[in-house]
N, C-alpha and C positions, 0 to 999 in steps of 0.2 A: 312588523317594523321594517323602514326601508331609509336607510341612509343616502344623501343627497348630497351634502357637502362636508369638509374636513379641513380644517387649516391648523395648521401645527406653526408655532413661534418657540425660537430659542429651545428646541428639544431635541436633547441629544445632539448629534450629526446636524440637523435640521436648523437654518435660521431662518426663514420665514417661507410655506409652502401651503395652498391651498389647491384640493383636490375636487373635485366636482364630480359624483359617482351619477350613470343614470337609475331611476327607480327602478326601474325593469331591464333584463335581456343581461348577456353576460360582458364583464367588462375586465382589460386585461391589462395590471399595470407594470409597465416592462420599467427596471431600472439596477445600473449596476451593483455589485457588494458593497453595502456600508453608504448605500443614499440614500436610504429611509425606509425602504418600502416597509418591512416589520413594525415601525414605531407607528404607521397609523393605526397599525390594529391595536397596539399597546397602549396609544395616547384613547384611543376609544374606551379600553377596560380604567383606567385612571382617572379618565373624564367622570366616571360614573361611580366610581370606589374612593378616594381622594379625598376628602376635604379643601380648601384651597389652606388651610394652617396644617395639614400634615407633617410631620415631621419623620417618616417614614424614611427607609433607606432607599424604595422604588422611587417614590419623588425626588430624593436627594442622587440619585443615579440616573435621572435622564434631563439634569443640568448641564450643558457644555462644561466640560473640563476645562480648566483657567480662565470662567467669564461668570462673574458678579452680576447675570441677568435673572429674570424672571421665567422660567416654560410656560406657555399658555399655549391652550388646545381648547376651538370653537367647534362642535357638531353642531351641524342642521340635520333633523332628523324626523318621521312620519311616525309617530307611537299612539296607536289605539286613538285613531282617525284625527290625533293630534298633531300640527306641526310646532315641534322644538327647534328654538334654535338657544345650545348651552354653551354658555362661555366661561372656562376657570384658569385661575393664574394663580401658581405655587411660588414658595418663598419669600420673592420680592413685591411689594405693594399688592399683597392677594387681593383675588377677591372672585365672585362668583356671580353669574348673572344668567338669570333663565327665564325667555318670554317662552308663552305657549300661546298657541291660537286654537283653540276649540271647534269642534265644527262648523257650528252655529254663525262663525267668525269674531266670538269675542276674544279679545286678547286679554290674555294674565300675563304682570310681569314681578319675578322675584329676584333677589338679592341677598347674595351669604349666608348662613346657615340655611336661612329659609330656602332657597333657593335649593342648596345641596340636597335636603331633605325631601323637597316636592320632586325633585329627578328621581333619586332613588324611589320614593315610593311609585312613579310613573314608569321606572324601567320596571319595578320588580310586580307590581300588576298586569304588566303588558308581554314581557318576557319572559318564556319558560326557563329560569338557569341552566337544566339537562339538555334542552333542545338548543339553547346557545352553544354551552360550549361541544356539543358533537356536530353544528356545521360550523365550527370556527377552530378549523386546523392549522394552527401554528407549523413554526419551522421542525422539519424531524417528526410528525406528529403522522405523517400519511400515510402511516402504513396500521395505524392504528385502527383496528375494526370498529366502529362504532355499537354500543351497549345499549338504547335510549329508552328501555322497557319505563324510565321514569319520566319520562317526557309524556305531560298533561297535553299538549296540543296534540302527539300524533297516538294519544291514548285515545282520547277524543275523537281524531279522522277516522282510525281501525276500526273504533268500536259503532261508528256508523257506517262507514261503508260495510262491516261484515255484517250488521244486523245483528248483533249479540249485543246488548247493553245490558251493563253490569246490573245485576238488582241488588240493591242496598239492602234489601229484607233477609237476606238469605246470609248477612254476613254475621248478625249474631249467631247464629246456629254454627257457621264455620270458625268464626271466634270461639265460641264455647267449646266445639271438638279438638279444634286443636290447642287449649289450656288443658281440656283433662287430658290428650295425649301426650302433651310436654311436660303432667306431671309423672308419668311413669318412664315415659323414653325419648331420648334427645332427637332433633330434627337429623340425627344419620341414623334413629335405629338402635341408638344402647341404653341398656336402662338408665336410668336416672331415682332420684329423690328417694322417698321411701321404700318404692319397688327396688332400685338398686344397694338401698340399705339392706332392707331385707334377706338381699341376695349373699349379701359380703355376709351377716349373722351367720345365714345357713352356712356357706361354706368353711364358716372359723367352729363354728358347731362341730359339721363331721371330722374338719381337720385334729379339733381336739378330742372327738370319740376314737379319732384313728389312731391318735397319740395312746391315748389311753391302753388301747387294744393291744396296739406295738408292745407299750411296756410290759402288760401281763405276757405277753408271748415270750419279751426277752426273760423275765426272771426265771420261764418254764425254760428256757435252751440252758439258763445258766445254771441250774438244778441239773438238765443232762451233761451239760460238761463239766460241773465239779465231780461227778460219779465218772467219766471215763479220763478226767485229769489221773484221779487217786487211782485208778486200776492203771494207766501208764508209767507211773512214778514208781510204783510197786516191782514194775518189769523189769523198768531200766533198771532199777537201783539190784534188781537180780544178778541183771547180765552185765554189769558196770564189775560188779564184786570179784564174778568170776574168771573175767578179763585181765583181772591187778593180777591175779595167780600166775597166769599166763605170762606177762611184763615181767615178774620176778625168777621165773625159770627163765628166760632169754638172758636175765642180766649173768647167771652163773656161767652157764654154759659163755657168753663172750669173752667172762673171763680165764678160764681155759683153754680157749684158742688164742685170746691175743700172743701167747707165747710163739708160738710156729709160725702166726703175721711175720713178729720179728725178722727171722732165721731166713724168712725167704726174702723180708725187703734189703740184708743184707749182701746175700747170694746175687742179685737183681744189679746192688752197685757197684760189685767187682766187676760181674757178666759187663756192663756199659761201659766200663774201666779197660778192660781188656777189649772191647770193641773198637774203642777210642784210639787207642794202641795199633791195632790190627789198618786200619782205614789211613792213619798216619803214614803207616811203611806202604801202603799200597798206592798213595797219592805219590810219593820218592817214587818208587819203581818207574811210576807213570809219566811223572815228570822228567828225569835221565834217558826212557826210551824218547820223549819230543825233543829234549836238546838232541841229542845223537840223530835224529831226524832233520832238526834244524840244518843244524851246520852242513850235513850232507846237500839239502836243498840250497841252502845257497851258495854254496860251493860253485853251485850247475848254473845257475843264473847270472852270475856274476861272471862268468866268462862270455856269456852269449850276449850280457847287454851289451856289456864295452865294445864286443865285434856291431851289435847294430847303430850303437854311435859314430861311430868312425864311418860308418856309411852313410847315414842321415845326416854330417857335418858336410860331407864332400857335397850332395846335393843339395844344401840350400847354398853352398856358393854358388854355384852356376845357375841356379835361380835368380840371385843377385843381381849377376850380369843379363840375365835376360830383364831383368825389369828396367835397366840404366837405359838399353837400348830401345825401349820404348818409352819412355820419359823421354827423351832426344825428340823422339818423331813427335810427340803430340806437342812439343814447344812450338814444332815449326808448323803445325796447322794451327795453333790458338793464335800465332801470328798472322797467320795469314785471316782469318776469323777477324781479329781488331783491325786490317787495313780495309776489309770487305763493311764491316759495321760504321765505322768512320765516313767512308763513302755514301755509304744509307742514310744517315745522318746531314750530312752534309743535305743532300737530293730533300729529302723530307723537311728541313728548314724549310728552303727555296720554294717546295708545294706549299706548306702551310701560308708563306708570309704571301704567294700568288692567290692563294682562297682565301685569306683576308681582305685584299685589295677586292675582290669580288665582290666579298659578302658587304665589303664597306657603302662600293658603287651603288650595290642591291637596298641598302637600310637608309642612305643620301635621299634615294626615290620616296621613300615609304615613309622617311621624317617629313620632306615637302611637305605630302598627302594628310597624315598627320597634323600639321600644323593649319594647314586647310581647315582642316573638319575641326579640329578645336574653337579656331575664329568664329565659324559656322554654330558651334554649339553656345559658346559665350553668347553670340549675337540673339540667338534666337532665344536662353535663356533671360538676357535683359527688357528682351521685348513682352513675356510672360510675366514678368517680373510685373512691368509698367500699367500693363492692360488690367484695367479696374472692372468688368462685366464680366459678366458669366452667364450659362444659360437662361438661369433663375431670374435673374434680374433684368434680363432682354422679356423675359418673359410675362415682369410684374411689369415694365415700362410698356408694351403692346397692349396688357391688360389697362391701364393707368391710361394710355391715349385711346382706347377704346369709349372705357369712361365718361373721358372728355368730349368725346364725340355726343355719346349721349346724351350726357347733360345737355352740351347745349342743342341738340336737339328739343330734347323734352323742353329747356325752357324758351325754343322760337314756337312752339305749338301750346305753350300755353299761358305764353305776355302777350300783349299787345307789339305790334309794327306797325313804328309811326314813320312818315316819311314827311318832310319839310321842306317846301322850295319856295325859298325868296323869288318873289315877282317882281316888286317895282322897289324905288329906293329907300323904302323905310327900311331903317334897321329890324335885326330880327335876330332876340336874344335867347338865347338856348340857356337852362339850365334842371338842375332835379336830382336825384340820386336813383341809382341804379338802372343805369343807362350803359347801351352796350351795340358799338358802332362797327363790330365785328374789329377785324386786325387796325381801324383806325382809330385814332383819336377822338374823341367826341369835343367838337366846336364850341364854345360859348358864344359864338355869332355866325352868322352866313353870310356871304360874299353874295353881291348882286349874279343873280340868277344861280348861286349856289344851294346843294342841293344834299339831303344826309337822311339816311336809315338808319332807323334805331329799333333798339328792343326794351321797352320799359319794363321792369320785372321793380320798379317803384315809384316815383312821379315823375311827370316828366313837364316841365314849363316852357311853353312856346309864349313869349311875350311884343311887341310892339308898342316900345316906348309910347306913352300918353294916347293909347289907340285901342289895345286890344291884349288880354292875356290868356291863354291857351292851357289847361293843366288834365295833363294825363295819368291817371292811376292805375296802376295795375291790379289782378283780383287780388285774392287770399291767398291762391297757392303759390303768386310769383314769387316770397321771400324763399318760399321753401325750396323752389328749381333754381334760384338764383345761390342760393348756399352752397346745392348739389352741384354746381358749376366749378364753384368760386372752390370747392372740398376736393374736385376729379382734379383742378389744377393745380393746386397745392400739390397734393399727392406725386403726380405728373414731374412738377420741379423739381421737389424732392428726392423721387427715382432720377432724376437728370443729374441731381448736384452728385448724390453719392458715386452715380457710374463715369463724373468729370466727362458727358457731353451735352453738350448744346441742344439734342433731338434725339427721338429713337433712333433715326437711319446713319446718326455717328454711329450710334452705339450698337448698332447691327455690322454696320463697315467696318469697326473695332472686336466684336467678336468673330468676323471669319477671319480680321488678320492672324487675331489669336490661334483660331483655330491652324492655321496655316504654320503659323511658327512653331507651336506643338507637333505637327508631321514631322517641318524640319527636323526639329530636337529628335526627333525620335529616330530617325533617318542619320541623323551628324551621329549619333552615340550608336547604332549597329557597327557604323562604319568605323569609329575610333575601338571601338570593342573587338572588331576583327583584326585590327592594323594594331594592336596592343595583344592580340591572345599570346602572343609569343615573350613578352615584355617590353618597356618604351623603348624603341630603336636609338634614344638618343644617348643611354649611357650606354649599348653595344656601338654606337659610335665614337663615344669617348674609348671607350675599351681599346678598341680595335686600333685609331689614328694615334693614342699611346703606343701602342706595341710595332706598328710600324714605324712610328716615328717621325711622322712627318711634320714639321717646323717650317721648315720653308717652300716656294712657290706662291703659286695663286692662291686664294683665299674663295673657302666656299660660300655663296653669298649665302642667307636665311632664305627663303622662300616667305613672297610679302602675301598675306592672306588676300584670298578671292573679295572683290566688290561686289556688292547686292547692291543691286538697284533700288533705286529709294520709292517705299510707297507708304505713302503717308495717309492721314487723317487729319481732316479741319480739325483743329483746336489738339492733335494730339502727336507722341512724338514719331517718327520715322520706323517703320518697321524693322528694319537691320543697318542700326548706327555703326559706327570704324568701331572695330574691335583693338584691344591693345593687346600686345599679346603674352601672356604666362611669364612674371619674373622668375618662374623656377624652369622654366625653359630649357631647352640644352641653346649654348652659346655658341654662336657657329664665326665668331667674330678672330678669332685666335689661331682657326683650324686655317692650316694649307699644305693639302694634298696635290701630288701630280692630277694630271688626265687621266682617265677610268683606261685601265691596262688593254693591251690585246688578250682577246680570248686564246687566241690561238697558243700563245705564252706558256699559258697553263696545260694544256695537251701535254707541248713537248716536254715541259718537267715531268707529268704524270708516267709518260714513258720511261724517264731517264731513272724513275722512282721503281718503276717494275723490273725494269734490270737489274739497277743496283739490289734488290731486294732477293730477287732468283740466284744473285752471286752468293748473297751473303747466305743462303739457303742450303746453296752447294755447299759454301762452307763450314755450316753448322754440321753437314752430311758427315763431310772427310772427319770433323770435330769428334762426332759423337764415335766416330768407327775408332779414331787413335784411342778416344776416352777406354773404351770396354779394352782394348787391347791391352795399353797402359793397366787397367783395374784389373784385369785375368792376368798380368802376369805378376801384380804385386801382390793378389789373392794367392798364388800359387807360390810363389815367393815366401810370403809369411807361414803357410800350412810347411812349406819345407821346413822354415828355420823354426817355427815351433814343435816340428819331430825334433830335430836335431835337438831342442834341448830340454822337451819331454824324457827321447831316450838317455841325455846325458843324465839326467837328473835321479833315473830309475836304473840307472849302471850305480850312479854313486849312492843311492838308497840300498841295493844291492849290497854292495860294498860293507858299508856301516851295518847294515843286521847279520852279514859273516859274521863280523870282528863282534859284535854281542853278542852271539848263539856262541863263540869260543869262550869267550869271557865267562859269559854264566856257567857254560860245561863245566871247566877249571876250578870256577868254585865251586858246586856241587861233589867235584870228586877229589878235593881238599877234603870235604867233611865225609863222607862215605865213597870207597872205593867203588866199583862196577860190577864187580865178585860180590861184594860182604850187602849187597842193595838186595839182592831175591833172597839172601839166608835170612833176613833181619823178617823179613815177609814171614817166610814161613813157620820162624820160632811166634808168631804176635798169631797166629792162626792157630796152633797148637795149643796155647792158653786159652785163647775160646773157647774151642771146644771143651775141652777140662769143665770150666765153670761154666757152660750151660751143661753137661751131664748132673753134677750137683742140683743146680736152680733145677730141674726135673723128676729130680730124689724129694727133694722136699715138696715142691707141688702137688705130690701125688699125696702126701702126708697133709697139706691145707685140702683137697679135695675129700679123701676119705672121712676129716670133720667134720665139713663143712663149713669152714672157720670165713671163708669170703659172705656167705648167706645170713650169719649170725648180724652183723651189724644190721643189716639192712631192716633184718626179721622186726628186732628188737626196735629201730625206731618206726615203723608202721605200728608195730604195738601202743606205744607212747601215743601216738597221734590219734590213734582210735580211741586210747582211756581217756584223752583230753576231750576229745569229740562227745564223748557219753554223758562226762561230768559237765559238761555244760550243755546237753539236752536236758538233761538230772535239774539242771539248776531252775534252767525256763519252765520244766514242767513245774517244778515248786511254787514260782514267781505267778502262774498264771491259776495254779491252784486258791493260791489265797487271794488271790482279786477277784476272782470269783464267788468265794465263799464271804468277801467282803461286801459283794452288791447284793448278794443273795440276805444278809443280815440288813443291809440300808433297804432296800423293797418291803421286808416284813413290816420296818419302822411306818414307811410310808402311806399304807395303806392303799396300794394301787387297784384291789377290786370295788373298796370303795368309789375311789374317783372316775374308774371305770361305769359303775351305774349310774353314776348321777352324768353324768356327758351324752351316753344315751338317753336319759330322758329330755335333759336341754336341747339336743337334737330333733327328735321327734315332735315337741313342743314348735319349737322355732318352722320348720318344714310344712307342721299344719296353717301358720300367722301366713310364710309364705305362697304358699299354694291360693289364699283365699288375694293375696295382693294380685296374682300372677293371672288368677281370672279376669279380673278387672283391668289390666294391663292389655293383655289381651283382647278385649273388645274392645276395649279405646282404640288401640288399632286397625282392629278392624275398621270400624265406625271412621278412623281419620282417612286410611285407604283409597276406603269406596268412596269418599268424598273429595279425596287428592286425582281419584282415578277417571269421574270425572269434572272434575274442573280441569283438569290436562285436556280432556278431548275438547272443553271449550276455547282451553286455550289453543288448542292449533286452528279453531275454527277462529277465534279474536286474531291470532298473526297473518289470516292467511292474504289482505290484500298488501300489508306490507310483505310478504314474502311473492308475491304476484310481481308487485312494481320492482322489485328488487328484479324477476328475472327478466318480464317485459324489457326493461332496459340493457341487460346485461345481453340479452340474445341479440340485439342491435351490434354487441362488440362480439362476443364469441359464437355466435351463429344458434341455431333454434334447439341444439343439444343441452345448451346450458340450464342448472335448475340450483338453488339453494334449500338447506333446510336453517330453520332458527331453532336457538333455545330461549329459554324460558324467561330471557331479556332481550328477545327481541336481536340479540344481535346472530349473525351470518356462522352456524359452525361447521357445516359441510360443503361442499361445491362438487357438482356433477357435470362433466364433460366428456362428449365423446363415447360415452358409457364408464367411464372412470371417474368413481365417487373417491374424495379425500377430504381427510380433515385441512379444515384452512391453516393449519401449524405446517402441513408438509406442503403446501404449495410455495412457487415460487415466489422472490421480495415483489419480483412487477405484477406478479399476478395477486397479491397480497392488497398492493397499493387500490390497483385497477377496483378492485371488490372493494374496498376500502371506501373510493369515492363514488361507484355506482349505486354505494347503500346511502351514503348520504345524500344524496339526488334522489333517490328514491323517497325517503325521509320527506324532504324539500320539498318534490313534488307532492306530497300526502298535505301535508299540513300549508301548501301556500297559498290556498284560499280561505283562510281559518283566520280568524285574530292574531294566533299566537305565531304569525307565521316570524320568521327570521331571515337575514340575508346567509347566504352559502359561502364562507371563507375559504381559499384554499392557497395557503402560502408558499411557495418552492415545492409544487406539487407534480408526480409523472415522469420524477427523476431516474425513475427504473423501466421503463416501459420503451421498445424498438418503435422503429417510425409506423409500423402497419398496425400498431396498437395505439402509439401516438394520432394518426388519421383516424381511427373508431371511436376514441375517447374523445377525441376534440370534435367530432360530429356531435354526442354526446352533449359535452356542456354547453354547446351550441347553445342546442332544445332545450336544456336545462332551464336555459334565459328565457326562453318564454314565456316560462309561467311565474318568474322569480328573481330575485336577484341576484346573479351569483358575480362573487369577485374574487380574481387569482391573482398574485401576487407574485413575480419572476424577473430572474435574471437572465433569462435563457427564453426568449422571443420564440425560437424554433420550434420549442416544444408545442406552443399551442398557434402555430401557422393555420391550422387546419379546424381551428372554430370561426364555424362561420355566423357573421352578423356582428363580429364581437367589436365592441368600443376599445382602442389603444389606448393609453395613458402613457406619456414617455416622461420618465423621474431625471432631472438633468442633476447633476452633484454640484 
């Protein structure tokens, strides 16, 4: 199949576009996002899938949104030595229309159903569907490896180029082995059907002889544990009995001692009674000797502070006075600082408003200049503006009066030239059509002894009234040079009228003015670009004549833009007309400034500015020195006066904990004298001892019982009879559950169900043994049969796995190699000596393999019938430019043998296929 033409109407994006593909060699149609290029390959699969009454949503989705039209899509196309040309229109007034031209040259032509019907039957005998759609890569689709093990045409190429052709004899027998193998085991290997029924019987067999076996086992353990239940219950219930004996001698004997508990926990409350007592009068004692301490101590303190106040008073006064006296001095350098600063001031105006007047004179200059080069740019842009030629069209009017020339050459070399000269006074009348006197007129009479050349390129009549008629014809080919004439001039005018001149050599004179005023322009805007890097001088001019102030004087005139000398063209306008100049302009109409200053001016302020500034420096000097004198003696000042009244504060803190340390004494020895404080002590310590002598009498009477060990005894006891009686109970509990399965088993009859499970077992084991042979040699048999048609199959892939690498070594060099599987498609790649699966290789190196297998493909089958053309839609989007130059050498060659067509918005990518046909998609 080889597609030739394509015209898409009212589709989608599209209203009316026809494309013209060549039959051979590759072709590359460049056009931006969302101008079509996708929809020709989409209108190709609809053309052929569709009906024109579909009511499908793909039809109803490549209708222009908000237009009530019809989509219609025509292919011409080459199908199995047929030319098609198919016409169908969806929705609006359908219809369908399909001539075919047969080899032979007879023409068929059909219409609506029939029509749909005889395409489809025509694509689908002549088109493999597997082989179409894996060279027609849609958008997002390239990195896809192609699969084509079911593509009839390049089944077809393999199986003659490798000399292996299938024998159709051999497939019954492959048929039959692999039905009886897929009745025992599935295409992975696991049993299946009867053999795997058989399997699942056996194994529910021994699982139920195992049950069987289990439960005879358990009723034997539970026969031995109801005999060493009853021998445990037997024990404990011994040692449980003799243990209560024990629990009821602890409880007498507790109560026998509880008595002497008593007697000592009483002894115990006086003993802390009297302790309590004892630690009271020793807290007194202790407390009478710190007052008596106290007041001693501050007694002593309170005389030595008020001696250090009285001296920390006297010197922060004279602190005082030294800090007034330096407050005095720095007043009179901070004065002297503001007359020195004022003066700086002053001098520093006077410079600034003198380096204004500078910078004003400086930017006066540089606006001029400015406004120059603006005029200069305007001018030169209105002249570009005017000039209607360009190179292209000097170029089609050279071509055009080229033309001209020829033609009329060709037609003075191949009319007749006649030449006519009146001799005596008979008139002598000219007429005829297509006659050609060069740049003159052609006469309808001659003037005595007048005389005229011609070129007849149709008749031409020389007559003498009542004498003589003369007719000249020209041959056969004269209409035809006379057209080619009359077509170069047209043309010729044509290019004149749109370039508005008269001749080529205007319009040569008009594109070097152009070219000229273009310099200019480019020349005027460096130079405003330099004379603006700073910003436009004219509102630092307004700036600046504000702040000086200037109102009156002379007035600064504009500067009036440069003349350009006028150089024109016949018929056209003057190259640099009067410019007018910018109404945003700065206004120089208002301004008046003095005379540009003396320089000199400026110096002597600059000096007067470094003086006054070294004064006022000195002054800062003396400033800073009074400042720190000033701050050291008012630092020194405040550290005085805050002793002074730290120590005042800690004389009178002083003071106030005397008069408390007295205070508290007083009352303490209100309540207890100083004498009767140690007797009170020592009577509270003499009871002590007393009743810990007692509490030591009787303790010795709780130990000789043992009256503390009995409680404890007695409940460990308790806790053990509990513990026994409830092992007592569990062994009971688990006695009779036992001897309750042991009576459910007898019912059951488990040695019964026992023999008969081994026999079903046994049974079952022999049915499968006999399936599991026959299982087995089907396997075998399927194997040796799979094992080899494998090695014929690597022999049937190997020229496609050949052209896959022949081509591939042209891009990654003579290391490259692929292997296939068992469809034909790419699953390894070897490079460099590093084999990978194609899942780990990189997205460009994916792609790259991607499109060298369907070239491959392409190449195999495109001398075949069922050949197809090679799609590749936004293809090589992952691939660097040194892989871009190999791949596009590549498709190149591809073209050679086939049709291949890319589809792209990105030109770049395929620069480097050579021989290739452009297509430019305009939106």
């Amino acid at each position: 199949m080889r597609l030739h033409r394509l015209t898409l109407r009212n589709f989608r994006g599209v209203k009316d576009r026809t494309v013209d593909l060549p039959g051979i060699g590759t072709t590359v149609i460049v056009g931006d996002n969302e101008v079509g290029k996708s929809s020709l390959v989409e209108a190709f699969a609809l053309v052929f899938d569709f009906p024109d009454d579909s009511k499908s949503t793909r039809i109803r989705d490549i209708q222009p949104v908000g237009q009530d039209v019809a989509p219609e899509v025509t292919v011409e196309l080459t199908l199995g030595g047929r030319e098609l040309t198919y016409t169908k229109r969806w929705l609006k007034n359908r219809s369908t229309e399909l001539s075919v031209v047969e080899p032979d040259g007879r023409r068929q032509t059909f219409t609506g159903r029939e029509a749909h019907n005889e395409a489809e039957r025509l694509f689908a005998e002549n088109v493999d569907p597997v082989l179409w759609q894996t060279l027609m890569v849609g958008q997002g689709q390239s990195l896809v490896l192609p699969t084509p093990a079911d593509a009839e045409p390049l089944i077809t190429a393999v199986t003659a180029e490798s000399g292996t052709p299938v024998d159709g004899a051999s497939m019954p027998l492959v048929t039959a082995v692999e039905h009886e193998y897929l009745r025992y085991w599935t295409r992975g290997g696991r049993p299946t059907g009867d053999f795997a029924k058989s399997a699942q019987h056996v194994a529910a067999a021994e699982l139920a002889a195992e049950q069987a076996l289990k439960a005879m086992d358990e009723v034997l353990a539970d026969i031995r544990r109801a005999e060493r239940l009853a021998l445990d219950l037997a024990d404990l219930s011994g040692r449980l009995d003799t243990h209560l004996v024990s629990v009821e001698e602890l409880r007498e004997k507790k109560k026998a001692t509880d008595e002497i508990l008593l007697r000592r926990d009483s002894i115990r409350s006086r003993a802390e009674t009297a302790r309590a007592r004892l630690e009271n009068h020793t807290r007194t004692r202790l407390e009478r000797e710190r007052l008596l301490a106290d007041v001693e101590r501050f007694t002593k303190a309170d005389a030595e502070l008020a001696e250090r106040w009285k001296h920390a008073d006297q010197t922060a006064r004279k602190a005082a006075e030294t800090v007034h006296a330096a407050e005095a001095a720095l007043a009179e350098v901070v004065e002297l600082k503001d007359e020195r600063r004022g003066e700086v001031q002053d001098v520093e105006r006077l410079v600034s408003s003198l380096m204004d007047r500078a910078e004003l004179d400086r930017l006066l200059g540089q606006q001029a200049e400015l406004v120059d080069v603006r005029a200069r740019i305007a001018a030169a842009g209105a002249v570009l503006d005017a000039i209607s030629v360009d190179d292209a069209l000097v170029n089609a009017l050279e071509d055009a009066r080229a033309k001209v020339v020829e033609a009329r050459a060709a037609l003075a070399a191949g009319v007749p030239e006649v030449s006519v000269r009146r001799l005596g006074g008979e008139a002598v009348e000219l007429s005829g059509t297509g006659l050609d006197a060069g740049t003159a007129k052609v006469p309808s009479s001659l003037d005595e002894d007048g005389v005229v050349e011609l070129l007849v390129s149709g008749e031409l009549v020389v007559g003498v009234p009542g004498a003589v008629e003369v007719r000249v014809r020209a041959g056969g080919e004269a209409a035809t040079l006379r057209a080619a004439v009359d077509e170069a001039v047209r043309r010729e005018k044509d290019l004149l009228k749109k370039a508005r001149v008269k001749d080529l050599a205007a319009a040569r004179e008009l594109l070097r003015k152009g070219d000229l005023a273009s310099a200019e322009l480019q020349e005027a805007r460096r130079t405003e670009r330099s004379l603006t890097s700073g910003g436009d001088p004219a509102e630092r001019i307004a700036l600046l004549t504000s702040r000086l102030g200037f109102v009156e004087g002379e007035p600064v005139e504009e500067p009036a833009p440069k003349q350009v000398a006028d150089v024109s063209v016949p018929g056209q306008m003057s190259l640099f007309e009067q410019f007018e100049p910018d109404e945003n302009a700065f206004d120089f109409e208002d301004l008046e400034i003095p005379e540009p200053m003396d320089v000199g001016e400026l110096a002597v302020a600059q000096r007067r500015l470094e003086n006054a500034r070294s004064g006022l420096a000195e002054a800062e000097s003396l400033l800073a020195d009074a400042e720190y004198a000033a701050a050291q003696a008012r630092k020194a000042a405040d550290e005085d006066r805050s002793e002074a009244q730290q120590a005042r504060a800690r004389a009178e803190l002083a003071g106030e904990r005397l008069a408390a340390a007295l205070e508290s004494l007083e009352a303490a020895r209100g309540l207890l004298a100083d004498d009767d404080v140690e007797g009170a002590e020592v009577e509270a310590t003499s009871e002590v001892e007393a009743v810990l002598e007692e509490l030591t009498a009787v303790q010795e009477q709780v130990d000789a019982a043992g009256a503390d060990r009995v409680a404890g005894e007695l409940a460990d006891a308790l806790a053990v009879a509990t513990r026994l009686q409830g092992e007592r109970d569990v062994l009971r509990d688990s006695l009779r559950t036992t001897e309750g399965r042991l009576e459910q088993s007898g019912r059951d009859g488990l040695a019964s169900r026992r023999d008969m499970a081994e026999l079903d077992l046994a049974a079952l084991r022999t049915e499968h043994e006999s399936l599991k042979r026959r299982a087995d040699a089907a396997r075998r048999v399927y194997e040796t049969l799979g094992r080899h048609r494998a090695e014929a199959q690597t022999k049937y892939s190997e020229p496609l796995q050949t052209r896959i690498e022949a081509l591939g070594r042209s891009v990654y060099g003579p290391s490259f190699r692929v292997w296939l599987d068992d469809d034909l498609a790419v699953a390894e790649r070897e490079l460099d000596g590093a084999r990978l699966r194609v899942e780990a290789l990189s997205t460009g190196a994916q792609e790259q393999l991607a499109i060298i297998t369907r070239l491959a493909i392409s190449h195999l089958v495109s001398t075949g019938e069922g050949s197809v053309p090679i799609i590749f839609d936004d293809a090589l989007g992952w691939s660097d430019k040194a892989r871009l130059r190999d791949m596009g050498a590549l498709l190149g060659r591809a073209g050679d043998h086939g049709q291949v067509i890319i589809l792209t918005c990105m030109p770049d990518r395929y620069e480097y296929v050579p021989r290739a046909t452009y297509i430019k998609l305009e939106s």
